[in-house]
C-alpha positions, 0 to 999 in steps of 0.5 A: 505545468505547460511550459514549466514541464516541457523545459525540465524534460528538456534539460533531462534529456539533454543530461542523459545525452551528455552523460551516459550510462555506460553501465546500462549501454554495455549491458544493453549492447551485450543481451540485446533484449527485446524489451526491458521490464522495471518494476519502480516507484516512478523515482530513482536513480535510473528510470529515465535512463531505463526508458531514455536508452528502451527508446534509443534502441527501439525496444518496448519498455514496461514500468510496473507501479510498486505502491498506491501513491506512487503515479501522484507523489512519486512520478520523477519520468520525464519521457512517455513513450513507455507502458505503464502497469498500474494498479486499477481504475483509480491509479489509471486515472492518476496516470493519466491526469497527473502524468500526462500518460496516453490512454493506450499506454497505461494498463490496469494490471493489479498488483503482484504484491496482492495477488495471493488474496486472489490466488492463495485458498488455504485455511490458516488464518483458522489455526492463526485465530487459535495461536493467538487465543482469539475467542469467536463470540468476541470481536477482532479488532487489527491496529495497523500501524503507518509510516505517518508518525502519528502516536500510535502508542497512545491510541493503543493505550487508550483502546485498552483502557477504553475495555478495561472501563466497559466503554468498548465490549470486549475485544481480541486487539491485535497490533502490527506496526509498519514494517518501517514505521517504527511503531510511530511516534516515540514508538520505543514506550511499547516495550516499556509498557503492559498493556491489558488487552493488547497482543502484538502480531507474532510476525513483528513482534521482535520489531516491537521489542527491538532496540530503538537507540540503534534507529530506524529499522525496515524489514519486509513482512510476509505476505502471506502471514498479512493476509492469513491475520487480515481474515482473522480479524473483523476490523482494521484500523490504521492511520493511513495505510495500505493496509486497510485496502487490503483490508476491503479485498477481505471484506473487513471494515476499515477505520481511517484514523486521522490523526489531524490533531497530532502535531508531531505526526509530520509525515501524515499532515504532508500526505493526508490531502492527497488525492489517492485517499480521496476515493477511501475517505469518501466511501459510505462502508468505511469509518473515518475517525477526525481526531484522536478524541473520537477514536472510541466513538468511531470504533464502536459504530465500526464494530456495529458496522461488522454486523451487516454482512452485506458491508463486507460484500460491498468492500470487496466489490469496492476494492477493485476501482483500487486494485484490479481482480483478474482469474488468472495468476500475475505471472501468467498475465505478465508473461501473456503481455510480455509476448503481446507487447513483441508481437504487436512491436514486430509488427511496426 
């Protein structure tokens, strides 16, 4: 807000001032770097200091954005005199209007996490398909799960028994949780149950069948076995994820379940607004699902979907308004940008 905002990065500063970082300033006064780099979410508990004390010392400072929402739903950084990485045009944008960012200042950049679907030309996701029996003249179909709580359990179950009554063809059903999404609401009901059609992702499968009464649980996947599973299936469905634009860098179909008519799914009703979805939601080459009850419906004109070749075309071509492409290998690039940034500081 234009007076509301000038005023809070006032007493932000004005705190930085008054409380020092000694930590942060030893560590400062004894490296004397060049530059200071933050990979962050845009919140925590030291970014303004990263930034406040980057400025002090007349160094360039480089903030590297994590995750999809973070320039709208995360953005705590109350100075701007600092280099922004973002994702692609989409997060620039965001960057942009909604954290008052110069232009200049903001980088279309991709993503570090993402840049083995760019770089990682091995085949196997083939042998993946035969670890997990899929048979090649059936469809395959990926449940994503989320952290939106929404009731993840049921819309399997009711997948496979849409299978089991011929309302769906036959199809390879694959489920992967959200590393912490704790398999959704009352997610504990999936180890108590036998489902039909259901596999559950060899690299989570412990995390499906853990213990629920010991909590919530995060653990981090590996990248490459996300996208190894991702080119061996044909759709991916998920409540919300981002997930399923990894899913458009592989040319997959994906299904945007909303689960607007989930009470219990908290999470998803504060989040499913939000203006990162907006791009998504809107795209004529995704299926978005409203409302459980027209989840079989949805998966069926999805699977039609998996039929046009050039669908899968148009997706991965899509996909870059969300995460940048570049030839180059990330490290490269950041090492290339690091050295431009110096030369062009050296100058001033």
């Amino acid at each position: 807000l234009p007076i509301i905002f000038p005023i809070f990065t006032f007493i932000v500063n004005f705190l930085l001032s008054k409380t020092p970082n000694k930590e942060m300033i030893k560590i400062l006064d004894e490296e004397k770097p060049d530059l200071l780099i933050h990979p962050s979410v845009l919140q925590g508990s030291y970014i303004d200091d990263v930034i406040f004390y980057g400025n002090k010392i007349k160094k360039p400072v480089i903030v590297i954005m994590n995750s999809w929402d973070n320039p709208l739903t995360k953005r705590s950084v109350v100075n701007k005199n600092y280099f922004l990485l973002v994702w692609g045009p989409q997060t620039k944008q965001h960057a942009i209007q909604y954290m008052g960012l110069k232009e200049e200042n903001v980088v279309e950049f991709g993503s570090a996490q993402f840049d083995i679907y760019n770089h990682d030309k091995s085949n196997d996701w083939e042998s993946l398909r035969q670890d997990y029996g899929f048979k090649d003249d059936v469809k395959t179909l990926l449940y994503a799960g989320s952290s939106k709580n929404s009731d993840e359990f049921s819309h399997l179950k009711k997948i496979d028994s849409a299978i089991e009554k011929g309302l769906l063809p036959k199809l390879n059903l694959i489920y992967r949780p959200h590393p912490w999404g704790n398999c959704g609401y009352e997610g504990y009901r999936f180890k108590e149950y036998n489902f039909k059609n259901v596999i559950f992702d060899f690299s989570m499968k412990d995390y499906v069948l853990r213990d629920f009464k010991k909590g919530p649980l995060k653990v981090l996947p590996n990248l490459k076995n996300t996208k190894d599973l991702l080119l061996s299936v044909d759709l991916v469905i998920s409540p919300l994820s981002t997930i399923l634009l990894e899913a458009m860098l592989v040319g997959k179909i994906p299904i945007c379940l909303m689960t607007n008519d989930e009470i219990t799914a908290d999470h998803f009703h504060r989040v499913k607004g939000s203006p990162h979805f907006k791009e998504i939601l809107e795209n004529e080459n995704v299926v978005v699902i409203n409302g459980v009850n027209n989840l079989i419906k949805g998966i069926k004109k999805a699977i039609n979907y998996s039929l046009i070749e050039s669908k899968s075309i148009s997706l991965k071509k899509q996909s870059e308004f969300f995460i940048s492409r570049f030839e180059e290998s990330y490290d490269l690039r950041i090492l290339k940008f690091v050295e431009n940034i110096n030369e062009r500081w050296s100058s001033f």
